[in-house]
N, C-alpha and C positions, 0 to 999 in steps of 0.2 A: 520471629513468630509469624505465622502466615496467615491466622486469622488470629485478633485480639478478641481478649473477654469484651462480651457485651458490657460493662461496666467500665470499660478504659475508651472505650468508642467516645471520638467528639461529641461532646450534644448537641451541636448544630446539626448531624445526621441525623440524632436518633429521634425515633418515633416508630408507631406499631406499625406502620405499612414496610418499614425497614429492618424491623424484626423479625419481620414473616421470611425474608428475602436471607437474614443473618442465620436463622434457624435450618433452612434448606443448606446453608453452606458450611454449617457446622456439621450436618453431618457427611460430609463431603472434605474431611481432612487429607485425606489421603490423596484424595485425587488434585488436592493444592498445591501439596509436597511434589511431587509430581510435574506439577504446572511448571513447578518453580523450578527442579530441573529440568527440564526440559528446555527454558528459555536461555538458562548457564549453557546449560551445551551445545545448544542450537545458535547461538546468541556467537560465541566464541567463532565457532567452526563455518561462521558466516563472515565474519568481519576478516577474519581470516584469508578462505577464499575469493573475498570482492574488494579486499587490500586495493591490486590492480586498477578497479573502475574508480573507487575512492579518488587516486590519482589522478585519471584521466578526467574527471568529471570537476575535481577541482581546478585543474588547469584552465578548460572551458571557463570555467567560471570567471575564473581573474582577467580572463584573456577578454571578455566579453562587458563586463562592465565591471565599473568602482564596487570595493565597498570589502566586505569579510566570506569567507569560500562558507561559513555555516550559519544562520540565521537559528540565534534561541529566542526563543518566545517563552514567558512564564506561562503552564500550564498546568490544571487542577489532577492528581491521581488517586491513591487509595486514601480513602479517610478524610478527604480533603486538603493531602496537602500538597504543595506546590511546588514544582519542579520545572529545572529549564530543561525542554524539548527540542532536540537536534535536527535539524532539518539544512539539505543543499542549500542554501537561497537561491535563488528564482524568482526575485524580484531589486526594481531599485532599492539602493540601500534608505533605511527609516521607511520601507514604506507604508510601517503600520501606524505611522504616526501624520501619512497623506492621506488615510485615504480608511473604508471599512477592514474590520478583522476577520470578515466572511470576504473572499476572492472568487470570482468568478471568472469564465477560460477566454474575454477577452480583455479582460484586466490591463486597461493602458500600463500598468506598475510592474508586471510580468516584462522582463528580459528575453530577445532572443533565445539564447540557451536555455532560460528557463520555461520556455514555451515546450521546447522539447522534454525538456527533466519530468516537467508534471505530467506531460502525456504518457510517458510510461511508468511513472510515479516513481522514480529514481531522487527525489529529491526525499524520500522517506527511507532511503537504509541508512543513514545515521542514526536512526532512530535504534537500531539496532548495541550502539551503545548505552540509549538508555534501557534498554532490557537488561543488556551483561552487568547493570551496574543494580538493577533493582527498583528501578523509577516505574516502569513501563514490564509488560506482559508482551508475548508474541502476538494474543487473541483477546482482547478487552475493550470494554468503552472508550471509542476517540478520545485522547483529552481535551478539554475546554479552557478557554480564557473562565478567568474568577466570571464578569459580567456573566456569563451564559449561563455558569451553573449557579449565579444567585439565581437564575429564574427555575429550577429546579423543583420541580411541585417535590411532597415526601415523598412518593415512590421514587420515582427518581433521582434521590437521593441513594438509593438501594445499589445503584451501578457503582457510589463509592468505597464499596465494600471491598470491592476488587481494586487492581493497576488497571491501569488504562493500558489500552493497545496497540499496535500496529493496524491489527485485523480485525476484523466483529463482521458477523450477521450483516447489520445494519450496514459498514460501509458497501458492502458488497451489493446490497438490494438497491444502497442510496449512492452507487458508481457515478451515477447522470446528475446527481444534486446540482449542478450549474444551470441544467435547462430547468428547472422547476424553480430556481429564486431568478434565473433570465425571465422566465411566465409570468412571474407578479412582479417584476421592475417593470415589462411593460403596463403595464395595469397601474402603473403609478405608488406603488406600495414598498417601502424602504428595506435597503438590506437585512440589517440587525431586525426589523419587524418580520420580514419572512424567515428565516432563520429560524429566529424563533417561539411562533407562531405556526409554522406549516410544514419545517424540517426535521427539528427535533422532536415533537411529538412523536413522530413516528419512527427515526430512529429509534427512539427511548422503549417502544414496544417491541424491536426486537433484541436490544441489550437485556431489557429484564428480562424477558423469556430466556436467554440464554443462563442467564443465573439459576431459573428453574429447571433447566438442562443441563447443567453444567457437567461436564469430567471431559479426561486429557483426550479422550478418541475424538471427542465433540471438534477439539481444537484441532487436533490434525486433520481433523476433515474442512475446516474452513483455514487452515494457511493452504493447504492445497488445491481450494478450491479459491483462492487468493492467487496464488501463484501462474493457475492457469486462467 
């Protein structure tokens, strides 16, 4: 089912500011059905053709430092629940366990190879697995560690309505997010508190709007405007 009755919905989501959010997307079936092929087909006909890079880029990988060629991290998606998120690694192995869950670009933790991966953000088409598999959307809210989304005001809560992403709005507006949590480490002020305090806010305002926007053209106008 692609969207659940209001009445099966967690109750840690619900509440009326996420009603309002559930109501716009109810009448919005069709264009879910949709979504959701879209990402099967697109999802397949990708992994497909970058088979090859898969390859090459895990080789790098092992060639470069210790450790495992895909880094999963548990991460939050529709409804709240939680799924392991595929990503290259591009950093030392445990590094979530040296160091913040927020990474910044010059992150002592970051690997040669993985300097480059994230510059062209290569280290995010596994992800591409979790769309073919139904974890993840092509176009949806980043996913988060639990920590983040407990601080989740209730609207906010409204983005779990949907899968989570590759692509949104918000990444795209918030490309440069490194230099704006570099601005207030100098200032003396902590990762996870910039984050979120002065990141996510405003991501959050263009995830929601996107729900109040929502259909499949919307989406293909931001993977392609992702893309380039």
């Amino acid at each position: 089912m692609i969207l659940k009755k209001w009445d099966n919905i967690p109750e840690n989501i619900k509440n009326e500011k996420v009603k309002e959010y559930y109501d716009i997307l109810s009448s919005k079936k069709i264009n879910l059905i949709l979504k959701r092929l879209f990402d099967i087909i697109f999802s397949l006909i990708l992994l497909i053709i970058l088979s090859p890079f898969f390859l090459i880029i895990a080789i790098a990988i092992k060639i470069d430092s210790r450790g495992p060629i895909f880094y999963k991290q548990e991460r939050i998606t529709q409804y709240g629940r939680t799924f392991k998120i595929f990503k290259f690694r591009t950093m030392v192995q445990n590094a979530d366990k040296i160091g913040s869950l927020v990474t910044i670009g010059k992150d002592p933790r970051i690997t040669k190879i993985g300097k480059k991966i994230r510059k062209c953000r290569l280290d995010e088409i596994p992800q591409l697995i979790n769309v073919f598999i139904g974890d993840m959307s092509f176009v949806g809210t980043r996913p988060e560690v639990k920590k983040y989304v407990d601080k989740y005001t209730d609207e906010m809560k409204a983005t779990l309505l949907m899968k989570a992403g590759i692509t949104s709005r918000a990444s795209l507006e918030y490309k440069n997010e490194d230099e704006i949590i570099t601005k207030y480490l100098n200032k003396g002020e902590k990762v996870d508190d910039i984050y979120i305090n002065r990141v996510l806010p405003g991501k959050m305002k263009f995830n929601l709007d996107y729900i109040k926007k929502f259909n499949i053209l919307e989406d293909m106008k931001i993977c392609i405007k992702t893309v380039i």
